[in-house]
Backbone as CSV, one residue per row, in Angstrom:
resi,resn,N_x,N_y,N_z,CA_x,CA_y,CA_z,C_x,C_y,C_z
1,UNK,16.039,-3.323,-13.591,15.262,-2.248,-14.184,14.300,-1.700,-13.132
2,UNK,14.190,-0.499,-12.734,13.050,0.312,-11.735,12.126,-0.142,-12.548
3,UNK,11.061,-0.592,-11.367,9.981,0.070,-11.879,8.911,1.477,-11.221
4,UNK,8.133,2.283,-11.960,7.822,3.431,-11.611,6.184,3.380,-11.293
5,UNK,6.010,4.486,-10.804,4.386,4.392,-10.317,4.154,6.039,-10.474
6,UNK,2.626,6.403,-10.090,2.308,7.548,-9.722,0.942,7.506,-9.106
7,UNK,0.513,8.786,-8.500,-0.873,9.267,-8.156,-1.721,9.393,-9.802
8,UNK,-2.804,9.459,-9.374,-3.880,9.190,-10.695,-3.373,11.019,-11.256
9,UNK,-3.427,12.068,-10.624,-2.845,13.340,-11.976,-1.338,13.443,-12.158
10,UNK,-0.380,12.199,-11.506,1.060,12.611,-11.939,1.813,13.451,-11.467
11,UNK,0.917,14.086,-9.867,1.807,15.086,-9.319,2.947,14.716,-8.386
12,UNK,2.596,12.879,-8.250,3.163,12.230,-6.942,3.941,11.509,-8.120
13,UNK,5.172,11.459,-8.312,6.143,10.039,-8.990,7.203,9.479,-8.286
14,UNK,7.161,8.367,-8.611,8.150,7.069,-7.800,9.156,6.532,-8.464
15,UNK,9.777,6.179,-7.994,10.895,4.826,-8.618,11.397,4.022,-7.623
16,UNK,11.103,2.608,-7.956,11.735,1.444,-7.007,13.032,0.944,-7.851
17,UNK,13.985,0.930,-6.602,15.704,0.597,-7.473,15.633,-0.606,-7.252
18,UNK,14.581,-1.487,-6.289,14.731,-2.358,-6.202,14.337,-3.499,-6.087
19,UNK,13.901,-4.281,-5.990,13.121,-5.639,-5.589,11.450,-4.991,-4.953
20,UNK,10.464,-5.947,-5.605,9.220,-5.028,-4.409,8.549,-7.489,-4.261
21,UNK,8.254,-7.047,-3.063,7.422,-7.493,-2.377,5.824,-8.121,-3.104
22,UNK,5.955,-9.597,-3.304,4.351,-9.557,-3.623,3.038,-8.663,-3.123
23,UNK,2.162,-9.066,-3.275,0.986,-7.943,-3.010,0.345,-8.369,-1.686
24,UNK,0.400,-7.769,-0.557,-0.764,-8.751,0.660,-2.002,-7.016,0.606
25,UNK,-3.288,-8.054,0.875,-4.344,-7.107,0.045,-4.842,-7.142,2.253
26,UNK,-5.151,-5.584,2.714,-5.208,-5.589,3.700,-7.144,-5.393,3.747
27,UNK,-7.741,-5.827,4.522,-9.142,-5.743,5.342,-9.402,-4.944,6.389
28,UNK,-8.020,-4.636,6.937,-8.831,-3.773,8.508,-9.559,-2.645,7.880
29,UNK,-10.273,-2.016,8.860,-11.291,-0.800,9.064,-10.846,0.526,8.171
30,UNK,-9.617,0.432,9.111,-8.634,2.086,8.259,-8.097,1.676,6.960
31,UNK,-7.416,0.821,6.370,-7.646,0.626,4.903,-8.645,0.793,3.746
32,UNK,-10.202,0.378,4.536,-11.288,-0.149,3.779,-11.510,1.714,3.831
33,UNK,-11.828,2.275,5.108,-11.744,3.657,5.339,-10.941,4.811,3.816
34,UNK,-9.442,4.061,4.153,-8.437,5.097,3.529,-9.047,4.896,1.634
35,UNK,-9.282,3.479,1.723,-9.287,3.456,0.063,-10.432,3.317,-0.212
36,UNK,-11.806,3.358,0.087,-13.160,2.580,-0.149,-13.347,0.946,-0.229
37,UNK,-12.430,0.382,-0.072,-12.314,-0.863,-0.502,-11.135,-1.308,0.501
38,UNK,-10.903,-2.583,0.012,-9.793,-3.072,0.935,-8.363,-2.379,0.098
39,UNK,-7.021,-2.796,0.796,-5.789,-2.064,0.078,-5.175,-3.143,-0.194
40,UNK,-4.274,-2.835,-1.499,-3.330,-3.535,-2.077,-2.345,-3.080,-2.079
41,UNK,-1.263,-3.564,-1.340,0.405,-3.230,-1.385,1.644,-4.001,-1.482
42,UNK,2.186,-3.431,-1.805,3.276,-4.202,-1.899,4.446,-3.654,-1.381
43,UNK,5.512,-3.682,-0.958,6.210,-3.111,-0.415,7.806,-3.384,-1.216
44,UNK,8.819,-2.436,-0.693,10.065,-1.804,-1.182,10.971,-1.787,-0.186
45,UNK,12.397,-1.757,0.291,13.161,-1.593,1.284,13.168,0.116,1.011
46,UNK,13.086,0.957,2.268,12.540,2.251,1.998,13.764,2.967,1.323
47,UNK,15.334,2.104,1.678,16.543,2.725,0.640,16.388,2.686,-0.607
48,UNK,15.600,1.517,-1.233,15.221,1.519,-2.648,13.795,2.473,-3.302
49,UNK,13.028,3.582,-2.659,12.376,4.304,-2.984,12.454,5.414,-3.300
50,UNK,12.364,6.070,-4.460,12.912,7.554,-4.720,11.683,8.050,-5.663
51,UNK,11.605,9.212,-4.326,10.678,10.377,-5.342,11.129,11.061,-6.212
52,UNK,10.502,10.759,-7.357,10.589,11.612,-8.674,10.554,12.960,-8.149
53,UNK,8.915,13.388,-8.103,8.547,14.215,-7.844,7.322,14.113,-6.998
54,UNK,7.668,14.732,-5.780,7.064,15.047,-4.166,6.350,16.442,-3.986
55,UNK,5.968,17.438,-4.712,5.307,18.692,-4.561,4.190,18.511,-3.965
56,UNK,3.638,17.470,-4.014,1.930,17.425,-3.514,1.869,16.462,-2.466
57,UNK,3.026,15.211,-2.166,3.027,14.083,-1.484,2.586,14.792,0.035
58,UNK,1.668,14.666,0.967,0.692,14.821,2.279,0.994,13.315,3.045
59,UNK,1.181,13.784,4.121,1.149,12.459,5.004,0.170,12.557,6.687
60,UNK,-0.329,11.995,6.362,-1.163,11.837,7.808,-1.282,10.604,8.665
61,UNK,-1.200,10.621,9.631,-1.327,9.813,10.784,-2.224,8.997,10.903
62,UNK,-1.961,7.192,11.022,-3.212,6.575,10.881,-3.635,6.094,12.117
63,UNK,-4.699,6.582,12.407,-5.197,7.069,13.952,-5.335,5.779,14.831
64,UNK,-6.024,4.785,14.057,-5.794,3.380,14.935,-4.922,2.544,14.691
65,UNK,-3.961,2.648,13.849,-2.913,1.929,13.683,-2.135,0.869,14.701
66,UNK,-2.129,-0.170,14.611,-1.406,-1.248,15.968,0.131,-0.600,15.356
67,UNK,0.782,-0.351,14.069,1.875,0.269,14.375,2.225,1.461,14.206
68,UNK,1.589,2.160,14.862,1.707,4.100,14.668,2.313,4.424,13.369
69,UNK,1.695,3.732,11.895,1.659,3.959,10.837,1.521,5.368,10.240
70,UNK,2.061,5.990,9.046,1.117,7.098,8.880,0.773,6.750,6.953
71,UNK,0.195,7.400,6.143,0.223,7.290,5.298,0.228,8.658,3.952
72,UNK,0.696,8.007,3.064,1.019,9.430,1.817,-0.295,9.284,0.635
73,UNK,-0.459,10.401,0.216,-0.996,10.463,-0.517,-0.806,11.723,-1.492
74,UNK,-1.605,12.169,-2.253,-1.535,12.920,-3.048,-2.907,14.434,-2.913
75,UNK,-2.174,15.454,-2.419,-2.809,16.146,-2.061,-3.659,17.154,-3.082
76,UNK,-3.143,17.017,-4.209,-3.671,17.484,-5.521,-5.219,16.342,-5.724
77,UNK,-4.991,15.188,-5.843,-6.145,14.093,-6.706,-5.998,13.592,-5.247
78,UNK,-5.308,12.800,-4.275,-6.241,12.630,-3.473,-5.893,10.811,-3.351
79,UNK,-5.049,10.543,-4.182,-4.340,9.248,-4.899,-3.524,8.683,-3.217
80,UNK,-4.413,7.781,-2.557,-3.531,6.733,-1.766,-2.458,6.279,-2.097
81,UNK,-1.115,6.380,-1.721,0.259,5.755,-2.316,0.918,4.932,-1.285
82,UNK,1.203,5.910,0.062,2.060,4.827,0.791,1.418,4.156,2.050
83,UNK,1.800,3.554,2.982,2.219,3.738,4.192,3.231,2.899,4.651
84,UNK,3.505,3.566,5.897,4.654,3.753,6.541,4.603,3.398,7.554
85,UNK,5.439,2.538,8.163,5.438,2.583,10.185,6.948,2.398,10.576
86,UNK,6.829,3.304,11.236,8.306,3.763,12.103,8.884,2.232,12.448
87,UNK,10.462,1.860,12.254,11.149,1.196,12.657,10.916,-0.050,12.044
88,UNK,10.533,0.208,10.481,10.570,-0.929,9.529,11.496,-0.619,8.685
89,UNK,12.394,-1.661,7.772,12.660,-1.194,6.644,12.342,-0.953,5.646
90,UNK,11.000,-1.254,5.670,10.440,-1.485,4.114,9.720,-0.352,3.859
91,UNK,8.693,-0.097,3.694,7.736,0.639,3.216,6.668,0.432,2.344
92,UNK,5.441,0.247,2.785,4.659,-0.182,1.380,4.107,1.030,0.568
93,UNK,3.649,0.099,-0.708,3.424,1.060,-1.868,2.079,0.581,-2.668
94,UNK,0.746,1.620,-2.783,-0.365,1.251,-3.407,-0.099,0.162,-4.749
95,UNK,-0.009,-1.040,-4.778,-0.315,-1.754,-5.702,-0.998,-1.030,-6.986
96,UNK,-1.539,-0.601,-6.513,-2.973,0.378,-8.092,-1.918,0.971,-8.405
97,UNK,-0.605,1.691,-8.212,-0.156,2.856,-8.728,0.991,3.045,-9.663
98,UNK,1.203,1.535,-9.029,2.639,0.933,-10.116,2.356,0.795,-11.411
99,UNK,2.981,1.090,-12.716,2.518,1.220,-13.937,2.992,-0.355,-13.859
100,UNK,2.412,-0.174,-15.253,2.035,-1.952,-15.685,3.468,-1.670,-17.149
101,UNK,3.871,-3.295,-16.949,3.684,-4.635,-16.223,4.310,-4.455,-14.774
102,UNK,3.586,-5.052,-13.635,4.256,-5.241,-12.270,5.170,-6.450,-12.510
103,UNK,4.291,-7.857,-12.569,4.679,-9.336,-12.738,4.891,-9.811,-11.273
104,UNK,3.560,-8.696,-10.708,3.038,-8.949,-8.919,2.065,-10.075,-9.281
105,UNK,1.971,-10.968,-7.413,1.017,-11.467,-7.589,0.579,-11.287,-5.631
106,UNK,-0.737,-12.220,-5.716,-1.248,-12.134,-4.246,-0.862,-12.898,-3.620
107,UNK,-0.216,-12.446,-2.518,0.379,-13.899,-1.754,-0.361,-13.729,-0.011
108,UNK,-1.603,-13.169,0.199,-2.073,-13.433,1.423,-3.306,-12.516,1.785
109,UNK,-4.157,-12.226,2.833,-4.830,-11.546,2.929,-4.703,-10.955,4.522
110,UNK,-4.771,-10.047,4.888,-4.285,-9.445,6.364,-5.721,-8.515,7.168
111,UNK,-5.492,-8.958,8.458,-6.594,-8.182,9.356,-8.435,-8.777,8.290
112,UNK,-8.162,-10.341,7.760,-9.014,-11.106,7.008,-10.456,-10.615,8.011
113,UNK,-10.308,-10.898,9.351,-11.754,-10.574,9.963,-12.146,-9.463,10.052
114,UNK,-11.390,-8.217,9.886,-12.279,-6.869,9.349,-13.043,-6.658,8.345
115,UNK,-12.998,-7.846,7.214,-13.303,-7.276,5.863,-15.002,-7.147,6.274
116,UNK,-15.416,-6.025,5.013,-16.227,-5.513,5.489,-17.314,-6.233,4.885
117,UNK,-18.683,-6.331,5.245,-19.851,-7.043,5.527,-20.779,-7.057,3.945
118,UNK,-19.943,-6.166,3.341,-21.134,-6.233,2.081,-20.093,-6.866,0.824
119,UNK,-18.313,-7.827,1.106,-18.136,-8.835,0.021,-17.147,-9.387,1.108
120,UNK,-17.391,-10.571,-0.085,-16.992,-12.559,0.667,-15.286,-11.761,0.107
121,UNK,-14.495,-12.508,0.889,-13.655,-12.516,0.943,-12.977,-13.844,-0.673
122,UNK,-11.965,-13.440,-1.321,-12.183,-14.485,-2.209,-11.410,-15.595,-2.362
123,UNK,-12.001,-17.134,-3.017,-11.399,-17.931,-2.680,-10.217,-18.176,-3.810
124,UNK,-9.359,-17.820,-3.227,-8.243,-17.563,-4.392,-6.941,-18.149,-4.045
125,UNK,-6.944,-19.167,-2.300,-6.454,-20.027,-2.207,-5.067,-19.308,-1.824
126,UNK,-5.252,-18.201,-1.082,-3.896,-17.336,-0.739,-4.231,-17.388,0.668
127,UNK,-3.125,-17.224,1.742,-3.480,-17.605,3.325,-3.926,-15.900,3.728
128,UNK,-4.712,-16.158,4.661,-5.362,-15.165,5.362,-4.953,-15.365,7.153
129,UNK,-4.693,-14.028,7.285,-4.181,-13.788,8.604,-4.735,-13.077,9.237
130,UNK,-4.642,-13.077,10.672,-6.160,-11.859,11.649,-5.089,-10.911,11.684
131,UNK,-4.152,-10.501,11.827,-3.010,-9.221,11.569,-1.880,-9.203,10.724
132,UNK,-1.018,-8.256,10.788,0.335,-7.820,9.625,1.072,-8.600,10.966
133,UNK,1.982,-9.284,10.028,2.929,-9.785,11.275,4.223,-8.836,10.715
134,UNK,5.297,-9.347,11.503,6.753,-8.681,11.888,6.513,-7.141,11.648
């Protein structure tokens, strides 16, 4: 069974055909930047991702990226959805955007020493890593 997602006004829609990826919740700078907070994603093999509907989907370049990432969003509301880095298969996908039930869970924490200075990181007994590996 897909499951589906969107941007917060519905101009951005998704469907995963396929399997998604537990959630690794990222800390670096440009995440905390892109979302106010740290990011939650989960990711998709990018053959299993299909836009519903793309009229508003914007993608920009994430400027410090270690993998010349870029990311999507929603140019109407403004709704963080993807990112992307060249010469992966996967693709991740805003955790927040997937309609419920996911039946995701957290399986790590990434770029852990960026998180930012005003919350503790939590003890929730999931491994934390100083970067995204592979």
């Amino acid at each position: 069974m897909p499951m589906s997602g969107r941007c917060l006004c519905g101009a951005v829609q998704y469907e995963v055909l396929g399997p998604l990826r537990d959630v690794l919740v990222c800390h670096c700078t440009e995440c905390r930047r892109w979302s106010g907070h740290a990011w939650a994603a989960t990711a998709a093999m990018r053959s299993d991702l299909r836009l519903v509907d793309d009229r508003t989907l914007r993608w920009i370049d994430s400027p410090a990226s270690d993998t010349d990432a870029r990311r999507g969003f929603c140019g109407a509301c403004g709704s963080g959805l993807f990112w992307d880095a060249p010469g992966r298969d996967t693709i991740s996908i805003a955790a927040g955007s997937l309609d419920e039930p996911t039946g995701l869970h957290v399986i790590g924490h990434v770029y852990a020493e960026q998180a930012g200075d005003y919350y503790a990181l939590p003890d929730d007994g999931v491994p934390r890593h100083a970067r995204l590996s592979g």
